[in-house]
VEXFIDREN-702132 format. One record per residue (C-alpha): residue in one letter; z, y, x. Coordinates in Angstrom, 2 decimals. Each point is the difference from the previous one (the first is absolute). Layout:
<pts>
> a / Z / Y / X
...
</pts>
This chain:
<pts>
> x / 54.46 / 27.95 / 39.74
> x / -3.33 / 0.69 / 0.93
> x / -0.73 / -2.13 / 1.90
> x / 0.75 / -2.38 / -2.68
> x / -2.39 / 1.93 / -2.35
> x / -2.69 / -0.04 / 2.81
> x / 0.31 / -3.62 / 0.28
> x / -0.31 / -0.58 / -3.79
> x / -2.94 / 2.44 / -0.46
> x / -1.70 / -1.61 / 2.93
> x / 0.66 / -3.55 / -2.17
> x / -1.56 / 1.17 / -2.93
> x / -3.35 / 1.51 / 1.46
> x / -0.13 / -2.93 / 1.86
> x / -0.05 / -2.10 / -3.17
> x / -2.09 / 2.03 / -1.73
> x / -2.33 / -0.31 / 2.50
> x / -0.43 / -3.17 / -0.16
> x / -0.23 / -0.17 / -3.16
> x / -3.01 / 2.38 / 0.07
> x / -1.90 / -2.28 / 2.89
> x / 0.66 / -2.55 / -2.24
> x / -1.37 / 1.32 / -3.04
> x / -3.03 / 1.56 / 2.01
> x / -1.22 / -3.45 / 0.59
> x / 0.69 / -1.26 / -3.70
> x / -3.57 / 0.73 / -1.39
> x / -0.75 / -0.01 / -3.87
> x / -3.27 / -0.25 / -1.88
> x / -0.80 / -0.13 / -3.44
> x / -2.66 / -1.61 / -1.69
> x / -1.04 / 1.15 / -3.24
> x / -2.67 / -2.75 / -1.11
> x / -1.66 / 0.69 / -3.00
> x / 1.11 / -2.31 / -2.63
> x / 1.14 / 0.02 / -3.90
> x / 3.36 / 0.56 / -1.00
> x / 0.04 / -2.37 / -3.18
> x / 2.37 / -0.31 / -3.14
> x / 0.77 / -4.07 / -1.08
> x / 0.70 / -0.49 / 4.23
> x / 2.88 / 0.00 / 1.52
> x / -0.84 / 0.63 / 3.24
> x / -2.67 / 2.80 / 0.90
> x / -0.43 / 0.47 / 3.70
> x / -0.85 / 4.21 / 0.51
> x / 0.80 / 0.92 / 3.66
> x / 0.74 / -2.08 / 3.50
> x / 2.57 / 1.16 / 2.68
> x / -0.94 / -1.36 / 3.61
> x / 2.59 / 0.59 / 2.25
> x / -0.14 / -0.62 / 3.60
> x / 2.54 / 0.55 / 2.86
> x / -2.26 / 0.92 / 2.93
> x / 2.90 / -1.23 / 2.62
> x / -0.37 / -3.39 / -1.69
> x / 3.59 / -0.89 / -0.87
> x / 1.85 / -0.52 / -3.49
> x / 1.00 / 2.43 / -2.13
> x / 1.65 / 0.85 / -3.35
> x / -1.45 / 1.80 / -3.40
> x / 2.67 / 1.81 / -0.99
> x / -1.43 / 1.86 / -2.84
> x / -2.89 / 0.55 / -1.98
> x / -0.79 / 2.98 / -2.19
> x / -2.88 / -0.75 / -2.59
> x / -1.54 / 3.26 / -2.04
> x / -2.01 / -0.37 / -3.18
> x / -0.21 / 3.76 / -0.40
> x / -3.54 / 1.00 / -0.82
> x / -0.12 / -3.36 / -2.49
> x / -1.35 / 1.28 / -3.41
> x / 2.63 / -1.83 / -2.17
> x / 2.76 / -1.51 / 2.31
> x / 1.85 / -0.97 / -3.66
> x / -3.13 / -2.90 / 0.56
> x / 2.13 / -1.54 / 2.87
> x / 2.36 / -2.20 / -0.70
> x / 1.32 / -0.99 / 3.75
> x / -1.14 / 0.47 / 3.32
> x / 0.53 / -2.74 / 2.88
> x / -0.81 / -0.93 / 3.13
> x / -1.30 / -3.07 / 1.26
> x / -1.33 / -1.32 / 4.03
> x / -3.53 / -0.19 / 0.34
> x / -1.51 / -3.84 / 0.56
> x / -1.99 / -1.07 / 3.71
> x / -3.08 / 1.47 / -1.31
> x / 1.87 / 3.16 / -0.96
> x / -0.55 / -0.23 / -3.50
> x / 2.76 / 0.03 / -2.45
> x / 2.60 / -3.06 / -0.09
> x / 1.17 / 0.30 / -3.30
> x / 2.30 / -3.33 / 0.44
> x / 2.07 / 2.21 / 2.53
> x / 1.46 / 2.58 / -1.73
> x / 2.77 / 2.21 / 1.86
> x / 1.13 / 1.95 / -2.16
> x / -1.13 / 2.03 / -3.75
> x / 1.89 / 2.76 / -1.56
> x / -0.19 / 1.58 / -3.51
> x / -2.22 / 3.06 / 0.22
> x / 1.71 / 2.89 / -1.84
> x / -0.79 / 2.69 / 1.85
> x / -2.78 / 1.37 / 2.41
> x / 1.38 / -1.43 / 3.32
> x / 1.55 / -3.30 / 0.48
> x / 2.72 / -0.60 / 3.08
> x / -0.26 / -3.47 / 1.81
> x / 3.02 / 0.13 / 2.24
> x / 0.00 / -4.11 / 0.30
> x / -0.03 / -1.08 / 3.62
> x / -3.32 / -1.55 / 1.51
> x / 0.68 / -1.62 / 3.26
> x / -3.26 / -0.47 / 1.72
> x / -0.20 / -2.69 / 2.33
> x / -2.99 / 0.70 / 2.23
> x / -2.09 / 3.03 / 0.45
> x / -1.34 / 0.80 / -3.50
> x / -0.18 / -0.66 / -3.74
> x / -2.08 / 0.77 / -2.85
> x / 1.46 / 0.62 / -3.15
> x / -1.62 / 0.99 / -3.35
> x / 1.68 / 2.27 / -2.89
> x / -0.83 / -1.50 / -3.15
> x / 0.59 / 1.31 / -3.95
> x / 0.17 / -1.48 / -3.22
> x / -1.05 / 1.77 / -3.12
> x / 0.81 / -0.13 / -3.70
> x / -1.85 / -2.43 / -1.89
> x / -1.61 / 2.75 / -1.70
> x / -1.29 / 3.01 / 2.00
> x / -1.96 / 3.28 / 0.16
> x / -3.69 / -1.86 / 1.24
> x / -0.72 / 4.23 / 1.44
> x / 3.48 / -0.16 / 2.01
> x / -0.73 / 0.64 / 3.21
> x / 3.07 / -1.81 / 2.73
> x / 0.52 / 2.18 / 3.33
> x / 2.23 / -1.82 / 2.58
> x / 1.06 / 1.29 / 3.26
> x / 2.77 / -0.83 / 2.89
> x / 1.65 / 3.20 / 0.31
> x / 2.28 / -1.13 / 2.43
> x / 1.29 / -3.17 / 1.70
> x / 3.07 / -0.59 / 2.26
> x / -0.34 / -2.23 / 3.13
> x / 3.07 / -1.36 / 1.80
> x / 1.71 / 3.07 / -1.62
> x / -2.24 / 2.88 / 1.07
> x / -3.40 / 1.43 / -2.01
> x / -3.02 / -1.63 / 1.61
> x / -3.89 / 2.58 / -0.80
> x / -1.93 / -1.54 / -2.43
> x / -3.71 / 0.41 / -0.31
> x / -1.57 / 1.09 / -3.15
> x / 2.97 / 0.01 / -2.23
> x / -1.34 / 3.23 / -1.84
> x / -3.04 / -1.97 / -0.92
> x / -1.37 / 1.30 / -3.60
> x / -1.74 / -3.52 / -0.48
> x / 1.03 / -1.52 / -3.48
> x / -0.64 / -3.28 / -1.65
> x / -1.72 / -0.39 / -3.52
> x / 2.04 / -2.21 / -2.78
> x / -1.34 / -2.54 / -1.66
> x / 0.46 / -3.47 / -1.87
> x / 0.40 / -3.49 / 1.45
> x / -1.64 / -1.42 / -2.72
> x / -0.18 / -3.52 / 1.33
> x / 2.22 / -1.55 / 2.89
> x / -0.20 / -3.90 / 1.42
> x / 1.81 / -1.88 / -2.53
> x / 0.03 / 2.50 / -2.60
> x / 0.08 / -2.07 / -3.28
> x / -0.25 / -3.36 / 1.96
> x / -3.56 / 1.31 / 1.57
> x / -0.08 / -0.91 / 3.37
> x / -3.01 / 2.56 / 0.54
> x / -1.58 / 2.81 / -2.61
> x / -3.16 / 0.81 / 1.74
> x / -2.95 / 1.90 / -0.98
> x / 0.32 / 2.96 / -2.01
> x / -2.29 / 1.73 / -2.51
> x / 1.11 / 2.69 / -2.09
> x / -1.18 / 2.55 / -2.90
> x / 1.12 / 2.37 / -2.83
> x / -0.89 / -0.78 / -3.44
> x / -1.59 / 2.69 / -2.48
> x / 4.22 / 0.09 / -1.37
> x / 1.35 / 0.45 / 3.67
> x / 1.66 / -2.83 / 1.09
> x / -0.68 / -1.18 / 3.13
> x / -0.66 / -3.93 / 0.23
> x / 0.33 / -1.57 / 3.61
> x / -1.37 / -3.91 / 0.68
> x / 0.75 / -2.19 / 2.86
> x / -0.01 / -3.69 / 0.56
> x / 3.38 / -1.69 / -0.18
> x / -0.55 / -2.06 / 2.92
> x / 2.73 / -2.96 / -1.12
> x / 0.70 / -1.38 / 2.82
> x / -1.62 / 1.45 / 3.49
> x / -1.82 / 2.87 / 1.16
> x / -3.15 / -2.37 / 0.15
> x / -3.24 / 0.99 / -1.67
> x / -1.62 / -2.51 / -2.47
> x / 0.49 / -2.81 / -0.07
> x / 3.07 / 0.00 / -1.41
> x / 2.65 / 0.27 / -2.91
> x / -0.48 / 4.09 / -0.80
> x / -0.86 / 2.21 / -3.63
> x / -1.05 / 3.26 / -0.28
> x / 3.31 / 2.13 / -1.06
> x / -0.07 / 3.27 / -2.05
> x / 2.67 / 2.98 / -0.09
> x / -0.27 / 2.85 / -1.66
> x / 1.83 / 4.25 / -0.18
> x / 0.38 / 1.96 / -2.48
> x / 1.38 / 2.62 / 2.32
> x / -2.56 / 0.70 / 2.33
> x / 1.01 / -2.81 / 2.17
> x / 4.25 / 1.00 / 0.60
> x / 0.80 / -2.89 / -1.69
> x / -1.78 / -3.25 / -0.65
> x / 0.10 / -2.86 / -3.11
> x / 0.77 / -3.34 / 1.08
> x / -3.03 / -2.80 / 1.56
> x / -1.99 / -1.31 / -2.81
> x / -2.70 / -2.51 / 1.21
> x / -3.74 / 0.24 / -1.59
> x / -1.55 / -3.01 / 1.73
> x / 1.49 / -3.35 / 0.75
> x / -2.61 / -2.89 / 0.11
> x / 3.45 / -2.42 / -0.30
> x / -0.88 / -3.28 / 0.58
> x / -3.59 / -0.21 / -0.96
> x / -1.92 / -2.95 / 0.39
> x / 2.89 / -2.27 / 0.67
> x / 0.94 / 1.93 / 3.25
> x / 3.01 / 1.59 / 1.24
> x / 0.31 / 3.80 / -0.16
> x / -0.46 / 0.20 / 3.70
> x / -3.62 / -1.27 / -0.06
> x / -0.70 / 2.67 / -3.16
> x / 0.59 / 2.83 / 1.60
> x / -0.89 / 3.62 / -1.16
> x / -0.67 / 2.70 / 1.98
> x / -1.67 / 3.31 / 1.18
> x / -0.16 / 1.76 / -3.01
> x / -1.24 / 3.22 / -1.23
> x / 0.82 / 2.20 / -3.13
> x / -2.78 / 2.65 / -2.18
> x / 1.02 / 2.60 / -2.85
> x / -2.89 / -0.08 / -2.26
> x / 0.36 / 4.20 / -0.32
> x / -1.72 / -0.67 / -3.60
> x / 1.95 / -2.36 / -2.01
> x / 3.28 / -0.29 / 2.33
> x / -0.54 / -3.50 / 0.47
> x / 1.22 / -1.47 / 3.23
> x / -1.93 / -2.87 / 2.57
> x / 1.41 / -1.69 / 2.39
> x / -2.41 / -2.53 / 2.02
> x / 1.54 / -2.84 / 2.50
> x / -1.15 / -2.73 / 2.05
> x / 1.07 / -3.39 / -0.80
> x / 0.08 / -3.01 / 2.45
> x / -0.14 / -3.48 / -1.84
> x / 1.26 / -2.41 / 2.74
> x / -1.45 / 0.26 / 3.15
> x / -3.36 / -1.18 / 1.71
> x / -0.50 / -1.32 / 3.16
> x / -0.34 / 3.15 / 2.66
> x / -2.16 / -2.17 / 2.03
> x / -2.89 / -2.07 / -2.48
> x / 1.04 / 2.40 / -3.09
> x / 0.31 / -3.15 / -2.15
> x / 2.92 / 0.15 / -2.49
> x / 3.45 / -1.92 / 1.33
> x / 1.29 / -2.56 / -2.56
> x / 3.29 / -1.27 / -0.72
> x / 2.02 / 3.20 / 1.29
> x / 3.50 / 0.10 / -1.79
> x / 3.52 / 2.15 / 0.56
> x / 0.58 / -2.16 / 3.20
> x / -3.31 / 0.82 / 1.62
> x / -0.17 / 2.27 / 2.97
> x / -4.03 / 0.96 / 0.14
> x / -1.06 / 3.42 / 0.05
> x / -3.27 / 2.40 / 0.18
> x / -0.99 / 3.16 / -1.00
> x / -3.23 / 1.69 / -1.99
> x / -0.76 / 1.44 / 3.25
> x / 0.76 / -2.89 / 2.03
> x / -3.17 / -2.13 / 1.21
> x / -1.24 / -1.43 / -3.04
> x / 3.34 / 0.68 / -2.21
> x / -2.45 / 1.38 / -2.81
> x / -3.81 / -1.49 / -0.64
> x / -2.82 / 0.46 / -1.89
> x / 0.03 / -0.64 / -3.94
> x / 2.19 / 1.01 / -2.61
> x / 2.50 / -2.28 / -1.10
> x / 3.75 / -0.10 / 1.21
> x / -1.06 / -3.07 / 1.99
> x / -2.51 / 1.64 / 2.17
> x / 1.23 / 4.02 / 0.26
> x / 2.90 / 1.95 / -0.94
> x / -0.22 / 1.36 / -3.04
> x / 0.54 / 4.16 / -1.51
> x / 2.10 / 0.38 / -2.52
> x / 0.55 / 2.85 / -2.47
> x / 2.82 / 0.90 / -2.32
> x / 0.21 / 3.08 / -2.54
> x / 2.91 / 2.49 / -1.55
> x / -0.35 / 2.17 / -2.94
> x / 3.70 / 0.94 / -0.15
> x / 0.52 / 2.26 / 3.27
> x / 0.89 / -3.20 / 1.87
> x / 2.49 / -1.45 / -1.89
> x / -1.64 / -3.05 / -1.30
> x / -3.39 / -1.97 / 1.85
> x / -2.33 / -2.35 / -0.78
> x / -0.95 / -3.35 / 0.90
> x / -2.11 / 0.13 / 3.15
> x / -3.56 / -0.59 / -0.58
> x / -2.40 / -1.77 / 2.79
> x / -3.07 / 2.68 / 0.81
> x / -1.05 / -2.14 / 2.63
> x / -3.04 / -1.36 / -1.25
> x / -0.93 / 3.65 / -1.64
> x / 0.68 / 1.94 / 3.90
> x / -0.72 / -2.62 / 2.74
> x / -3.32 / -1.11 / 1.06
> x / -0.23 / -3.76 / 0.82
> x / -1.43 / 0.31 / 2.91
> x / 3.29 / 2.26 / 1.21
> x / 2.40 / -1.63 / 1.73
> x / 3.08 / 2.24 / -0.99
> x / -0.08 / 2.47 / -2.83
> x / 3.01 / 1.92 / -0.08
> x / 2.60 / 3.39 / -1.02
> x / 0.27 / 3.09 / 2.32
> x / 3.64 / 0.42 / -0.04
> x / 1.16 / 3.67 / -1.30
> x / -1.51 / 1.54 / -3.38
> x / -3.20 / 0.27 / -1.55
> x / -1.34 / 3.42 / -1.84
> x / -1.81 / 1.10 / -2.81
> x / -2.59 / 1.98 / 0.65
> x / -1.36 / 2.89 / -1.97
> x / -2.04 / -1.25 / -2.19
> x / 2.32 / -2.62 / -0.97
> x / -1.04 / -3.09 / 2.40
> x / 2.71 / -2.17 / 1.03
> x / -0.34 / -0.78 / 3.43
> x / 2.61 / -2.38 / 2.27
> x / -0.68 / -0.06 / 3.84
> x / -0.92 / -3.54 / 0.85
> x / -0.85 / -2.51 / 3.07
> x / -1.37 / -3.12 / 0.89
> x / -1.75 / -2.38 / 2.52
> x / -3.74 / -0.75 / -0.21
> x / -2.16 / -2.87 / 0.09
> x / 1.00 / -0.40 / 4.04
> x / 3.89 / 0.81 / -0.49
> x / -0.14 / 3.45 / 1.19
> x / 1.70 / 2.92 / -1.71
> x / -0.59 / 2.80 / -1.81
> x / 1.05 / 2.47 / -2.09
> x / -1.61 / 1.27 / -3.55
> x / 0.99 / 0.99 / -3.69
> x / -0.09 / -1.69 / -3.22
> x / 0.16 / 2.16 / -3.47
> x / -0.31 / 0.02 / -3.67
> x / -1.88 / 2.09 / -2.16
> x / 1.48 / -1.44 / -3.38
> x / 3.97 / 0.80 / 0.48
> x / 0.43 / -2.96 / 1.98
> x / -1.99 / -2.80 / -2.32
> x / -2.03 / -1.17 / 2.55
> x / -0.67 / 0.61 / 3.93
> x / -2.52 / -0.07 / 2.69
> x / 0.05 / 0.47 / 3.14
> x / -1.43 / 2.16 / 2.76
> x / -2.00 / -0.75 / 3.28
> x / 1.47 / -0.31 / 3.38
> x / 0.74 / 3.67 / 1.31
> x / 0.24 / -1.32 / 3.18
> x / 0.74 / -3.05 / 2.07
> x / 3.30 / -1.31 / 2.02
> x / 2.16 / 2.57 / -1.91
> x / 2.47 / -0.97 / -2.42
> x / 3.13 / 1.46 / -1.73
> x / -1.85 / 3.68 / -1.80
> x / 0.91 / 2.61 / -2.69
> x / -2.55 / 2.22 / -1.95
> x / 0.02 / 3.28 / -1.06
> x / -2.14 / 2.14 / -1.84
> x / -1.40 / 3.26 / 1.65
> x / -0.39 / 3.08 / -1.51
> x / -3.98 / -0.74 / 0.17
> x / 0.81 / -3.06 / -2.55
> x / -0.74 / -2.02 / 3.02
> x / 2.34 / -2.98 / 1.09
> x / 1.45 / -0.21 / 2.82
> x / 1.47 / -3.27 / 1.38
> x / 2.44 / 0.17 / 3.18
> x / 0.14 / -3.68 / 1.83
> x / 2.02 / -1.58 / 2.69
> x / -2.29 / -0.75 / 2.84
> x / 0.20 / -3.23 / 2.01
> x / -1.28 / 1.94 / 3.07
> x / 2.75 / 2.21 / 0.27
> x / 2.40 / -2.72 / 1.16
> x / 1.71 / 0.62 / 3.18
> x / -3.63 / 2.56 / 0.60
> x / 1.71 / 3.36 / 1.58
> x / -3.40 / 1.34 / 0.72
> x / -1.72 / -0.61 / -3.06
> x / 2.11 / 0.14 / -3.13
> x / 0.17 / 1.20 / -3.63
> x / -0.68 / -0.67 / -3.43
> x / -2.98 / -1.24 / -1.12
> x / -1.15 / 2.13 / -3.04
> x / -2.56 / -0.34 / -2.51
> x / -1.67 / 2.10 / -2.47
> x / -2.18 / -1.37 / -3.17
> x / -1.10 / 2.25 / -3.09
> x / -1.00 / -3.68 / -1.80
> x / 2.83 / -2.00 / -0.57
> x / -0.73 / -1.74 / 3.20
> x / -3.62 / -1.06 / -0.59
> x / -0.60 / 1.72 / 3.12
> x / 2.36 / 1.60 / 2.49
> x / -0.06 / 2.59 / 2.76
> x / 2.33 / 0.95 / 3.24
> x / 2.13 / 2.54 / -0.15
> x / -0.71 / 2.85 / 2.80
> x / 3.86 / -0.24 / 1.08
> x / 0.18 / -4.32 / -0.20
> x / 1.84 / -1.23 / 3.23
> x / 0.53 / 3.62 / 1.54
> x / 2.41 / 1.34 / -2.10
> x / 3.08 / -2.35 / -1.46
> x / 1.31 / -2.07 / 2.64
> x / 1.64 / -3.00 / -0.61
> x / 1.55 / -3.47 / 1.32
> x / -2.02 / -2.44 / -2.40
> x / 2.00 / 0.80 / -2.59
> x / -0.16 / 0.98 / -4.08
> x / -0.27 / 3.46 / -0.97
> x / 0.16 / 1.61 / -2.90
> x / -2.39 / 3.18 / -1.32
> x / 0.80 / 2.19 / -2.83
> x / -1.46 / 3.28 / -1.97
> x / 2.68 / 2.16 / -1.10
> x / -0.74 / 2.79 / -2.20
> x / 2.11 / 3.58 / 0.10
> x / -0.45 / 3.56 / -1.57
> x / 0.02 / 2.80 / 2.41
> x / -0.97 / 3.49 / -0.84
> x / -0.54 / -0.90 / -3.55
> x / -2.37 / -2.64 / 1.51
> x / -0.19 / -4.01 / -0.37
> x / -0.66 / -0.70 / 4.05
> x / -0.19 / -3.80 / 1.66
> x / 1.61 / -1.91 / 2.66
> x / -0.71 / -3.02 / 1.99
> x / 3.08 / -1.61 / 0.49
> x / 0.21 / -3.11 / 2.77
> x / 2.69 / -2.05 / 1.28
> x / 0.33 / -2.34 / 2.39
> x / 1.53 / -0.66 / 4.05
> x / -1.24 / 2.67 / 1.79
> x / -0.26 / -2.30 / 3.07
> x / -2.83 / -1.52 / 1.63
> x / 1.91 / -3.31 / 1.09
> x / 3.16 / -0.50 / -1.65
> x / 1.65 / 0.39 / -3.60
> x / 1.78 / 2.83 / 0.20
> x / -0.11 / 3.89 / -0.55
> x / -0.44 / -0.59 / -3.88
> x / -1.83 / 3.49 / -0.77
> x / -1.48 / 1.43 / -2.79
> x / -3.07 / 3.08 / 0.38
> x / -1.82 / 2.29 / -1.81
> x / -3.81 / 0.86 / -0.39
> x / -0.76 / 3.09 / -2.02
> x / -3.85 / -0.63 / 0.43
> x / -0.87 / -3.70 / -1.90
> x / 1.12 / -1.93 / 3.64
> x / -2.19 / 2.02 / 2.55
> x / 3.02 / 1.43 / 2.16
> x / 3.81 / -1.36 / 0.06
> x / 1.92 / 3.08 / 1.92
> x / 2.68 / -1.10 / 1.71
> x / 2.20 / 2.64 / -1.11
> x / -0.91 / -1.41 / -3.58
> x / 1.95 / -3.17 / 0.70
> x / 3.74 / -1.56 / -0.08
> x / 1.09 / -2.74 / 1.46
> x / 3.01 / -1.75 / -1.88
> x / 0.89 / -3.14 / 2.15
> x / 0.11 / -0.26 / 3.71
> x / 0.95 / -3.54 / 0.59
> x / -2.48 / -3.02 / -0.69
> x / -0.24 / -2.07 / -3.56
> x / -2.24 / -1.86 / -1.67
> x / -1.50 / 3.59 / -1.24
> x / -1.69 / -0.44 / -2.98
> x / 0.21 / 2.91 / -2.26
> x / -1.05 / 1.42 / -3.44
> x / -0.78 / 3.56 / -1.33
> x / 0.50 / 1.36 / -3.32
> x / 0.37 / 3.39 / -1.64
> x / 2.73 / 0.67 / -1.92
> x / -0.44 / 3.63 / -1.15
> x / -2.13 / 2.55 / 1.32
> x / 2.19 / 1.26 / 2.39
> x / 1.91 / -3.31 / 0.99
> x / -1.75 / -3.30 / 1.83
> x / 1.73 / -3.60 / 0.21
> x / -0.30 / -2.26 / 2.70
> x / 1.04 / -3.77 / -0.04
> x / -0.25 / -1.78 / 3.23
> x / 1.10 / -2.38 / 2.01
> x / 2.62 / 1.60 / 2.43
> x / 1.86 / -0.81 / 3.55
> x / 3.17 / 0.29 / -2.29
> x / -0.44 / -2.08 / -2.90
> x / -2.81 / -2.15 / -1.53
> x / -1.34 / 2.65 / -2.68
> x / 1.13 / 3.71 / 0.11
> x / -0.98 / 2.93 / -2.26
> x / -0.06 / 3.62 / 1.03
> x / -0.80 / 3.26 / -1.71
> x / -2.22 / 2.57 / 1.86
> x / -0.93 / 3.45 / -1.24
> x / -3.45 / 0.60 / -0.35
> x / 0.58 / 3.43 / 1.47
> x / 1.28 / -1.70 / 3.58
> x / -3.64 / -1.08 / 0.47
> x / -2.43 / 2.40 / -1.10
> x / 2.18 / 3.08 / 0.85
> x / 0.24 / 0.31 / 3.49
</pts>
């Protein structure tokens, strides 16, 4: 009898022990990227499981334990899944394994996983309600895991990371879009927030091509949006097809006297020819050709739709709901001799003393860029516009200092692919832009990869005091898209701390992105995100300056 029970307990510790050598060499990581969790999208990648067997041979996922304790609202989830991870390691979201209703705190995957090979990648994904808390904060962890049948260590699975909700506002094909790109976003003087885009038609192609400007618009502070409206479609003017009027780059003002709303566009009429700049006749829906404004000589000197493209302007009076025509400023903004006069994507600002002013660029008499303003003095009658503030810059946004002074922040041709010299060229000019200065911190303190930015004053009471912020946005990266961050300067742009900063996407996009204010505590952010064309985030004021 005992030796029978010898034998059987010498079976068992033998299996368990190889079980535990086995497990020992099953190594799990977990990467928590930092990415938005967004309502209206179905899949929302939060954390990646690598798992590796160090003895190189197959093995089996037995089970999974997922934990959303720690997650502000979990009643926001609606289902939590689980999907394998693509060559690149990013998120395949056409290979889903498995998804399960999320009820409570911690979801059970006991579904098989053989793994043929060494090692897999897989990615736990949620999906919120439509409608969500935009403050909900999502905490995921991997509490456990069970690897041919026995608990493997897992690194970092008590992680106090957590991801930021938001709102995919616009997604490929949304609408029949093919591409929204471009954002620019404000509050008006009754609250609602008003977000603009191009509805790039048919590719993600900049002009030429068949794209409008599109317009939605909160009442809620951005949880929930009103449907596309478009302000500016050129149709099929002149006897063209929509694809050679094509609309784009626009950028949106609150005149913070009368309410009224501007939005300003650039329109391309056809296309001329990138190599003699001479105007291409006979293009119809069948024809293939193609340039851009900032394409060889895809925009010329003069005026008329024949020789440049053109800026166009349209107007509300009713909080958005209803626009105007567009007008042609062209001949009242460009000079002749300019080759390109054009929008700075984002917003414009009204300044103190009631002076509209929209960020603005161009191409001089040689076809080299540069960024300035143009403004208007009479509520938007009539507008001039500004010198050069500097040359080979381009996409900008102004603010107004605390001086009174204007500040204009520019995307600087230099800083592409430049590790050792790069930032934002910055401006400074107390005259409109009769004459402009350098900013102390221009190309030493905002990095960036050649891309648009977007700068913003934000005004909050603390200690019974009004006090200012600096608010700036853009890739913190000096050569790729990514790291979509937004920073704070509590003294008019001199300093950005880095503890005065958050970054809200990781992964690479396009990265455009717009600032508003939508209370004094509260700041909205519409940009253009690794997960979805256009998303909008909340961020506490207090998450910035309170650190």
């Amino acid at each position: 009898m005992n030796s029978t029970r010898n034998k059987i307990i010498f079976f068992l510790v033998s299996v368990f022990t190889v079980i535990f050598v086995d497990a020992a060499n099953i190594k799990v990581n977990i990467q928590r990227p930092t990415l938005p969790v967004l309502a209206q999208k179905n899949i929302n990648p939060t954390i990646r499981l690598d798992i590796k067997n160090e003895r190189k041979e197959n093995f089996s996922i037995n089970e999974i334990t997922i934990s959303l304790e720690g997650t502000k609202l979990i009643s926001d989830i609606v289902s939590v899944g689980i999907c394998r991870a693509d060559k690149r390691g990013f998120i395949d979201t056409a290979n889903v394994l498995f998804e399960k209703e999320c009820t409570v705190p911690r979801v059970i995957f006991n579904n098989n996983i053989s793994v043929s090979g060494d090692s897999i990648s897989l990615w736990i994904f949620v999906k919120t309600k439509d409608e969500i808390d935009l403050k909900n904060r999502i905490h995921i962890s991997c509490p456990s895991i069970l690897i041919d049948k026995a608990p493997v260590p897992i690194n970092d699975f008590k992680s106090k990371k957590w991801l930021r909700t938001g709102i995919a506002l616009r997604k490929e094909g949304l609408d029949g879009v093919a591409k929204s790109r471009i954002p620019g976003l404000v509050t008006s003087k009754k609250g609602t927030l008003l977000a603009i885009y191009d509805a790039r038609w048919e590719s993600v192609r900049d002009l030429q091509g068949n794209m409008d400007i599109a317009l939605q618009r909160s009442f809620d502070e951005g949880r929930t949006w009103q449907p596309m409206q478009i302000i500016i479609d050129m149709g099929e003017w002149g006897g063209l097809p929509q694809k050679y009027n094509g609309v784009s780059d626009a950028c949106i003002l609150i005149d913070d006297v009368t309410s009224d709303i501007y939005v300003i566009s650039l329109w391309m009429h056809g296309i001329l020819d990138k190599e003699t700049g001479k105007w291409v006749e006979g293009l119809n829906a069948q024809s293939e050709q193609w340039t851009h404004q900032w394409i060889g000589r895809g925009s010329q000197p003069g005026l008329n739709v024949k020789q440049t493209s053109q800026i166009l302007m349209v107007k509300s009076s009713d909080d958005g709901l209803t626009w105007s025509k567009p007008v042609n400023i062209t001949k009242q903004v460009k000079r002749p001799e300019w080759w390109l006069f054009a929008p700075a994507p984002g917003h414009g600002i009204t300044l103190k003393d009631g002076t509209l002013v929209f960020p603005s660029q161009g191409r001089d008499e040689n076809g080299l860029p540069f960024s300035n303003i143009m403004w208007s003095k009479d509520r938007g009658k009539t507008w001039k516009t500004s010198n050069p503030a500097h040359s080979d810059v381009t996409e900008c946004m102004a603010v107004e200092l605390t001086d009174g002074r204007v500040m204009l922040n520019m995307r600087d041709n230099r800083n592409k692919k430049n590790k050792e010299i790069n930032g934002r060229r910055v401006s400074i000019t107390s005259d409109l832009g009769e004459t402009w200065i350098e900013h102390p911190t221009s190309r030493k303190a905002l990095i960036e990869p050649t891309c648009m930015g977007s700068i913003h004053r934000h005004t909050y009471t603390k200690n019974g005091g009004k006090h200012n912020v600096l608010l700036f946005s853009n890739p913190n990266s000096k050569l790729r898209r990514e790291r979509l961050t937004i920073k704070a300067s509590l003294d008019d742009g001199m300093t950005w701390p880095k503890k005065q900063s958050i970054m809200l996407d990781e992964y690479r996009g396009w990265a455009y992105s717009c600032i508003t204010s939508i209370d004094e505590n509260t700041i909205g952010i519409l940009y253009e995100s690794s997960q979805a064309d256009m998303v909008f985030q909340q961020i506490e004021i207090k998450e910035l300056i309170h650190k």
